[in-house]
C-alpha positions in Angstrom: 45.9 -125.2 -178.0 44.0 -128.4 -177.4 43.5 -129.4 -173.6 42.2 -132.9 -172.8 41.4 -134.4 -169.4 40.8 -138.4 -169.3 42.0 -141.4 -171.5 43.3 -141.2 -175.3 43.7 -143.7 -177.4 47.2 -144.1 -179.5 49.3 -144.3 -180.9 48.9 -140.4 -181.2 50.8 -137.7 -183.2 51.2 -134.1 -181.8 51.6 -131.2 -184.3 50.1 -128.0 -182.3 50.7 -127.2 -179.0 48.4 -130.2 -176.6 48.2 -130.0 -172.9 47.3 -133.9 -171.4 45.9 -134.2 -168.0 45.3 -137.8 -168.8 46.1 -140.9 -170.5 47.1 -142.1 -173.9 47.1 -146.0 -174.8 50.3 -146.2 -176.9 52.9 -144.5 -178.3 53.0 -140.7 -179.0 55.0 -138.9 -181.4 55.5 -135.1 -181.1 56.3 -133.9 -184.6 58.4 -130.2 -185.9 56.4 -127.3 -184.5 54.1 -129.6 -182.1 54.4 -129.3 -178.0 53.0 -131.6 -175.6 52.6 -131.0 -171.6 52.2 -134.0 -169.8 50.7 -134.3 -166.4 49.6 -137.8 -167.2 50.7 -141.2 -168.5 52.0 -142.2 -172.0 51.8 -146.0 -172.1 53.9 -147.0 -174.7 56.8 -144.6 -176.3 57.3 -141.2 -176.3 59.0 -140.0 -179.6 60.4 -135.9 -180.0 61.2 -134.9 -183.8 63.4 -132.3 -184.4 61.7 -129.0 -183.6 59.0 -130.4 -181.3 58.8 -129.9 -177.8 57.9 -131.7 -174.6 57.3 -131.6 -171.2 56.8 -134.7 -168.8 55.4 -133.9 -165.9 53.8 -137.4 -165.4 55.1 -140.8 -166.7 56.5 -142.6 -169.8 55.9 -146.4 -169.0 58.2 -147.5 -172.3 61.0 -145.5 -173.8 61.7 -141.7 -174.5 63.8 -140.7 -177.7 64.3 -137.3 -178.0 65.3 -135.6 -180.8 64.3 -132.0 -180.3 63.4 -130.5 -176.8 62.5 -132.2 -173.8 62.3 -131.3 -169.9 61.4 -134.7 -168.1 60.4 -133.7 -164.1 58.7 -136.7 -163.7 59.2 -140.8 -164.7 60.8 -142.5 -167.4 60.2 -146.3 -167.1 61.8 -147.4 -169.4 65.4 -145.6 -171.4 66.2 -142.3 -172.6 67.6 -141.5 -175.6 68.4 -138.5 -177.1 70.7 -137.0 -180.4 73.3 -135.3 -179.9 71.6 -132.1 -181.8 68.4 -132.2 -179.6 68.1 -130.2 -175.7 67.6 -132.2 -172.7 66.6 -131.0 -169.0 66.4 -133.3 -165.9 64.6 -132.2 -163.1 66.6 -133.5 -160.0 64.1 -136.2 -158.1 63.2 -137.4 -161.3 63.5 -140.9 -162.1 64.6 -142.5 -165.3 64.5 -146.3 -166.0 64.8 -147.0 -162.1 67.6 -144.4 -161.3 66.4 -140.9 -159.0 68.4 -138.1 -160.4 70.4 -135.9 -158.3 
């Protein structure tokens, strides 16, 4: 497991599992068998392949497209997307492109 605390720069592509207390400049891709925890900001994009995982806990200032497995408790600037093979969880209080969720 990698853990990093501070700023990355992107775009960035997420194969293990990668714990982010941070930043990344750009757009991040979280590929089959890769898992990212969030408590941080993504800047640009945040894409899920099928068979990768992700967990926002922070904020996506551009869009999310999920195609594999993604719990979103935090912010979503901009839209989510997701297929109709992939699993998606939305905390309640979260808040995607402008909307709070019950």
């Amino acid at each position: 497991m990698t853990v990093e605390f501070g700023k990355v720069s992107g775009p960035l592509a997420i194969r293990a599992d990668y714990v982010l207390h941070g930043m990344v400049t750009g757009d991040v891709v979280v590929e089959r068998g890769g898992r990212l925890n969030l408590f941080g900001i993504v800047t640009g994009d945040l894409r899920v392949e099928e068979g990768g995982t992700a967990e926002v806990r922070g904020m996506v200032s551009k869009n999310v497209l999920n195609a594999g497995s993604l719990e979103a408790y935090g912010m979503i600037i901009g839209s989510l997307s997701s297929t109709p093979e992939s699993s998606t969880v939305i905390a309640p209080r979260s808040q995607i492109n402008g909307v709070t969720q019950q």
